[in-house]
C-alpha positions in Angstrom: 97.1 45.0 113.9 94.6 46.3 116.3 93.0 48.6 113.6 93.1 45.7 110.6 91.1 43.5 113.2 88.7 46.4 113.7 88.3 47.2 109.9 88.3 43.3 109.0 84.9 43.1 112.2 83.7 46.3 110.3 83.7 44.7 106.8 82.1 41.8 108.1 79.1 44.1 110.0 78.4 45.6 106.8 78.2 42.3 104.7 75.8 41.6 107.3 73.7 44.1 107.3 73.8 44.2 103.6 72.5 40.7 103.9 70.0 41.6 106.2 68.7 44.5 104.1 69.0 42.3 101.0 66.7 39.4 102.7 64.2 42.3 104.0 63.9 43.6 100.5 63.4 40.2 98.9 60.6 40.0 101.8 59.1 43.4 100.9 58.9 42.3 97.2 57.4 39.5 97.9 54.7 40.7 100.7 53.9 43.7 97.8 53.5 41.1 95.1 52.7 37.7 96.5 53.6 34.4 96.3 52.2 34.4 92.3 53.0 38.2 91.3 49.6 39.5 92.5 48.9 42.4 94.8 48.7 41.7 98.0 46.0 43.2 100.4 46.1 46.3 102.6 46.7 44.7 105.6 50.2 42.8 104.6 50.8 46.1 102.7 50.7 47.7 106.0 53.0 45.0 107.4 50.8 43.2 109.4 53.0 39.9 108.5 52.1 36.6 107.0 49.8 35.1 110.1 47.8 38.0 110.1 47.3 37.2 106.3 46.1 34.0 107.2 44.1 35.2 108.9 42.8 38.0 106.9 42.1 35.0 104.4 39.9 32.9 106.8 38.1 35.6 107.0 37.8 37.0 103.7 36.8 32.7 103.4 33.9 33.0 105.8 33.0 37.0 103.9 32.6 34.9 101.3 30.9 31.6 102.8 28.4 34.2 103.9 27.7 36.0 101.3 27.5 33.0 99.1 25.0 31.5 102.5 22.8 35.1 101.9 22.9 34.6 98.0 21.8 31.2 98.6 19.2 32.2 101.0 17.5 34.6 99.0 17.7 32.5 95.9 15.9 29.6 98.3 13.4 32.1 99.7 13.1 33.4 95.9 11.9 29.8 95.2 9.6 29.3 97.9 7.9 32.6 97.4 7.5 31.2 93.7 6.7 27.6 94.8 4.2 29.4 96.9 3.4 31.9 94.6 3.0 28.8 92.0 1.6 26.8 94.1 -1.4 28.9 94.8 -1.4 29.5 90.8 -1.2 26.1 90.7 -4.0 25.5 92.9 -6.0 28.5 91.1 -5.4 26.9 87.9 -6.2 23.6 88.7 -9.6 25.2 90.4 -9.5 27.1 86.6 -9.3 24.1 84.6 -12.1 21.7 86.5 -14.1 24.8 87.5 -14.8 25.4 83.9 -15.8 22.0 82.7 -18.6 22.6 85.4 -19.6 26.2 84.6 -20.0 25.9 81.5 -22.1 22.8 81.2 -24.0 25.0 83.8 -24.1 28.0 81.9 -25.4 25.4 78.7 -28.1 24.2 80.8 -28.6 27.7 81.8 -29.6 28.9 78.2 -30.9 25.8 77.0 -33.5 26.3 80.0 -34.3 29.8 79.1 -34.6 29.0 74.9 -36.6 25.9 75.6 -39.2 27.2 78.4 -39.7 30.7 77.1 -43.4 31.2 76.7 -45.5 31.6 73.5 -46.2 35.3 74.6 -44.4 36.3 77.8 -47.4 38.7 78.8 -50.2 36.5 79.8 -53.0 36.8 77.9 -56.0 35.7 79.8 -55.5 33.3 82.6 -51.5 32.4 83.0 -50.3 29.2 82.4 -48.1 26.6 83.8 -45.2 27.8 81.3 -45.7 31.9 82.6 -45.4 30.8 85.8 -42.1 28.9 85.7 -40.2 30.9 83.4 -41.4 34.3 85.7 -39.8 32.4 88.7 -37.1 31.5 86.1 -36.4 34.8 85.3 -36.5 35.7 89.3 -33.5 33.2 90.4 -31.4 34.0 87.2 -31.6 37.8 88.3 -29.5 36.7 91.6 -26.5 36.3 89.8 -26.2 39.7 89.0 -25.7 40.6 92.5 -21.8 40.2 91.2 -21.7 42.5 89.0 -20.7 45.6 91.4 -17.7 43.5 92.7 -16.3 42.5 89.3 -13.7 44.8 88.9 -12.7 44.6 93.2 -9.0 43.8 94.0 -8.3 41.1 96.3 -9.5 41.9 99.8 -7.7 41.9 103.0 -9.3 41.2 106.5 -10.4 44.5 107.0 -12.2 44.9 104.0 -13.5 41.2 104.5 -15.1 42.4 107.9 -16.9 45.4 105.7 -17.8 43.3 103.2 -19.5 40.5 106.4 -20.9 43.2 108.0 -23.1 44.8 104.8 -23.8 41.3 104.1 -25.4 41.0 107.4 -27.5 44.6 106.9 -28.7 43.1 104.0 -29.7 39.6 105.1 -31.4 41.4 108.4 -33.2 44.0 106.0 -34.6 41.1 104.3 -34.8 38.8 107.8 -37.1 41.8 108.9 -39.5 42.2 105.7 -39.7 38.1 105.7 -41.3 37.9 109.2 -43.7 41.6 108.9 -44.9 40.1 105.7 -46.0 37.1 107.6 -47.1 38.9 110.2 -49.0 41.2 107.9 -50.6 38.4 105.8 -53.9 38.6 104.5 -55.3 36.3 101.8 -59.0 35.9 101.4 -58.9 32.5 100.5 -56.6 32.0 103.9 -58.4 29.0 105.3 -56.6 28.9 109.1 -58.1 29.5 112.0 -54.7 30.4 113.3 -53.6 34.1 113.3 -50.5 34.9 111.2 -49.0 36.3 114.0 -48.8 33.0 115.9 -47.9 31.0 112.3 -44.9 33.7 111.7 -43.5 33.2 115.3 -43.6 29.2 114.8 -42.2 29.9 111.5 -39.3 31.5 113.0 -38.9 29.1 115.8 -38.8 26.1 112.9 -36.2 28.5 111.4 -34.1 28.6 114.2 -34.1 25.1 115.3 -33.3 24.2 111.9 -30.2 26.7 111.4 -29.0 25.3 114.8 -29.0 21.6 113.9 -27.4 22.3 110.4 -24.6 24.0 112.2 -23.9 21.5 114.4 -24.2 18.7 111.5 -21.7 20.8 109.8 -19.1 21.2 112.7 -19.4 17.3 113.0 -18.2 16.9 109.7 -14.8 19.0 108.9 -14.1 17.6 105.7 -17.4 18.7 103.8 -15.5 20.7 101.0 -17.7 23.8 98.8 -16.1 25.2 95.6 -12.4 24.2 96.8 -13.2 25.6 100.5 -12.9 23.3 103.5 -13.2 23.4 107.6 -14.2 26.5 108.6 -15.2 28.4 105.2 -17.0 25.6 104.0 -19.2 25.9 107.0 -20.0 29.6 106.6 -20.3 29.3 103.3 -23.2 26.5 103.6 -24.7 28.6 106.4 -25.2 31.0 103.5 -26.3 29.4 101.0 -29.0 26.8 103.2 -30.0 30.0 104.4 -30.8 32.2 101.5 -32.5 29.1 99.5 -34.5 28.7 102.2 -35.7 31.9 102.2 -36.0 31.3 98.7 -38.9 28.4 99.1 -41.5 31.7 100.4 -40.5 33.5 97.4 -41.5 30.9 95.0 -44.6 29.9 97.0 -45.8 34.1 96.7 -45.1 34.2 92.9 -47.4 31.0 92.4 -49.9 32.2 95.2 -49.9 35.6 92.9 -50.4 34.0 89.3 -52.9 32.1 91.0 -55.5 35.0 91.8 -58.3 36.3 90.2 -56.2 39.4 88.4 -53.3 36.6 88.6 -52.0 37.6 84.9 -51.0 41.7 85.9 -50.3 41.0 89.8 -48.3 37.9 88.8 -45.9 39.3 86.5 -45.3 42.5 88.6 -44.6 40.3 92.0 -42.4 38.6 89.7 -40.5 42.0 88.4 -40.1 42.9 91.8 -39.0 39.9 93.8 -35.7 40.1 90.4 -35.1 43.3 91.4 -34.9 42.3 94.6 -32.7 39.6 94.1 -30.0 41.5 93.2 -29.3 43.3 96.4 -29.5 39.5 97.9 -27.3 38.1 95.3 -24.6 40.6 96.4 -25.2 40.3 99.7 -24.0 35.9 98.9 -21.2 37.2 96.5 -19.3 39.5 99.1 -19.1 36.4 101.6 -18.4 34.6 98.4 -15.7 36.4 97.0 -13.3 37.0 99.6 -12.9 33.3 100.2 -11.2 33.3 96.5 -13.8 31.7 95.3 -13.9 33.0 91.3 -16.7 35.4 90.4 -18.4 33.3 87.9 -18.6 30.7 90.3 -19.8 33.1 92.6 -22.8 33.9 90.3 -23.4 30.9 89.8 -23.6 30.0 93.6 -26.0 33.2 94.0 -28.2 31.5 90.9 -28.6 28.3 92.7 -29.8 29.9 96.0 -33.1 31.3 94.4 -33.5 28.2 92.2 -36.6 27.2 94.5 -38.3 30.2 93.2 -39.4 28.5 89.9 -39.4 25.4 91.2 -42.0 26.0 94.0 -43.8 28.4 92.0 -45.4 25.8 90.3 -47.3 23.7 93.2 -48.0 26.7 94.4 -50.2 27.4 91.1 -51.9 24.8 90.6 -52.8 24.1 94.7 -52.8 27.4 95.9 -55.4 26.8 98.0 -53.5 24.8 99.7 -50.3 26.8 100.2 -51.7 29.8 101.1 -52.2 28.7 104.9 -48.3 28.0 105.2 -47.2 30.8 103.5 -46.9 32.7 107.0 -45.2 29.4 108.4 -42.5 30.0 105.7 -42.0 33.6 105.7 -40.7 33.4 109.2 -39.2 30.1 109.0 -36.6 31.6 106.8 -36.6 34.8 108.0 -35.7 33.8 111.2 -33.0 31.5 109.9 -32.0 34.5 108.2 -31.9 36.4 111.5 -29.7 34.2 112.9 -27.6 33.7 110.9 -27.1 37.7 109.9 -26.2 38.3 113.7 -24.5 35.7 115.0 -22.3 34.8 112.0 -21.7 37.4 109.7 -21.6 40.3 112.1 -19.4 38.6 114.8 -16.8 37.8 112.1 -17.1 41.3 111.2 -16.4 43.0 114.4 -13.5 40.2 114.4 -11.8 41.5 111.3 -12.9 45.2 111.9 -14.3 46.6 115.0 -17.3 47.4 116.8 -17.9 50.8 115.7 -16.9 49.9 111.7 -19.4 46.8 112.0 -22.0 48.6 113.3 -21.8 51.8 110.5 -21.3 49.2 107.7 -24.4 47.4 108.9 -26.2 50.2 109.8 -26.3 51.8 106.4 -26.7 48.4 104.3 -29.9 47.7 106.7 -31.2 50.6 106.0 -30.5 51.2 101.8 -32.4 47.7 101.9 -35.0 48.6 103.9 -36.2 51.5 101.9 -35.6 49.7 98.6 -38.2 47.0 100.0 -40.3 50.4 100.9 -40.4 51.7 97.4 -41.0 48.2 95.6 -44.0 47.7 98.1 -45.5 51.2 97.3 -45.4 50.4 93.7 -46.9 47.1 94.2 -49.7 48.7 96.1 -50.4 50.9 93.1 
């Protein structure tokens, strides 16, 4: 009796554990397939039970939340580099589409200028006339606009490169600050009618010069919303500095081609002060397109700019002509006026930008070498003049 009790707790032991083992394999199956037949991941696999699944899916929920967060991220930074990138397009294009409407009715009036004012005979024969004169100073201000040409095929320029560019700009624009005022100084006319020495004329020149660059820069920092060629606050202003600047200096220019057509051997000394003020244009044309340029203004644009800026050439040229007797007393007053505008404006604009965006010792080699290329360019057109 004793031993069929013990076989009859046996037999019921072992359906037990068969149950167990059963319930532990139906458990197994479906921790190895899933709830749906599908694989399970490592971490049940490995046992880890069905919280830790849970949890292993809250997590794979917020792996996914973040990746779908980065993906997002990127696609939103994606759009704003493009809606930047666009933007600026968008902007450049805009600029593109009115700029032309303006440049090219420029560039018509440009060549319906030159067609319709070309003289009969463009070497004077005999005393020059009104018509020799203009179109010599015509020739003289168009010539400025190729002061792009060298920076045509430049890339985009970052600050560095804009501090180089400001500080041969200024090496220029003191080159030609310097031959302004010793060409005043140095003035000799014989039908000069003052009784004041050019010395003393040239110094309240530059005096004039400098009180007037003064005043236009503060007029110009009253009034922030003055906008040139798409450029406002600060880049306007520089970019006005510029340009007042270098049409001033502009106004002597045209007064000495008229003064020299004016002359006694006004028909050879004319024409030849008028060759060699286009030549040296160019250098001063550059010297406005690399301030210019780097302010994304477009290179036509530019050239245009750099046209405008010597467009008192021709236009004072004229008066000058027909009363030169008259303007040669305040052609020393207006060599230094704008040379010491000019001055000014080289040193404590353009160069302090460039040490800015550069340093001192970059500013000062850029500067150096631009002063001194112009320099002996203004040497060898003044020996041939003297020829």
């Amino acid at each position: 009796m004793v031993t069929t009790r013990r076989g009859h707790q046996k037999s019921n032991k072992e359906k037990e554990d068969l149950q167990g083992d059963k319930a532990s394999a139906a458990a197994y199956d479906k921790s190895t397939t899933g709830s749906n037949g599908s694989l399970p991941d490592k971490s049940v696999e490995n046992g880890t039970g069905s919280g830790n699944n849970d949890d292993l899916i809250a997590t794979n929920g917020e792996n996914n939340n973040s990746n779908c967060n980065s993906s997002y991220q990127q696609k939103v930074s994606s759009q704003v580099v493009q809606d930047t990138t666009g933007g600026e397009q968008h902007d450049d294009s805009t600029a593109f589409v009115e700029t032309p409407i303006l440049t090219t009715v420029s560039l018509l009036l440009i060549a319906l200028v030159s067609y319709f004012t070309y003289p009969d005979s463009l070497q004077p024969i005999g005393r020059p006339t009104l018509n020799h004169v203009w179109y010599f100073g015509w020739i003289s201000a168009l010539s400025t606009g190729l002061g792009v040409l060298p920076l045509i095929f430049s890339p985009s320029l970052d600050t560095w490169w804009v501090g180089v560019t400001n500080a041969i700009a200024a090496g220029m624009m003191m080159a030609a600050s310097y031959s302004l005022v010793m060409e005043g100084i140095t003035f000799t006319e014989m039908e000069d009618s003052s009784s004041i020495s050019p010395l003393l004329r040239t110094a309240l020149g530059s005096f004039l010069g400098l009180l007037f660059i003064l005043s236009t820069k503060s007029f110009l920092e009253k009034h922030e919303e003055l906008k040139v060629a798409g450029l406002a606050g600060a880049d306007a202003r520089k970019v006005l500095l510029i340009i007042f600047v270098m049409t001033l200096h502009s106004f002597s220019e045209g007064i000495g081609i008229g003064v020299s057509f004016g002359g006694s051997n006004g028909s050879e000394l004319g024409v030849f002060i008028s060759a060699s003020l286009a030549i040296h244009n160019v250098p001063e044309g550059l010297a406005v397109a690399i301030v210019l340029l780097p302010r994304k203004i477009s290179k036509l644009t530019a050239a245009l700019w750099c046209v405008v800026t010597s467009l008192p050439q021709p236009l004072m040229a004229v008066p000058a002509f027909l009363f030169v007797h008259a303007f040669i007393p305040f052609l020393p007053v207006g060599l230094g006026f704008a040379g010491g505008a000019m001055a000014w404006v080289a040193l404590f604009e353009l160069l302090m930008e460039a040490i800015e965006d550069t340093n001192v010792l970059t500013t000062g080699i850029c500067s150096s070498i631009s002063l001194g290329v112009m320099l002996k360019m203004q040497d060898i057109i003044d020996q041939e003049s003297r020829h």
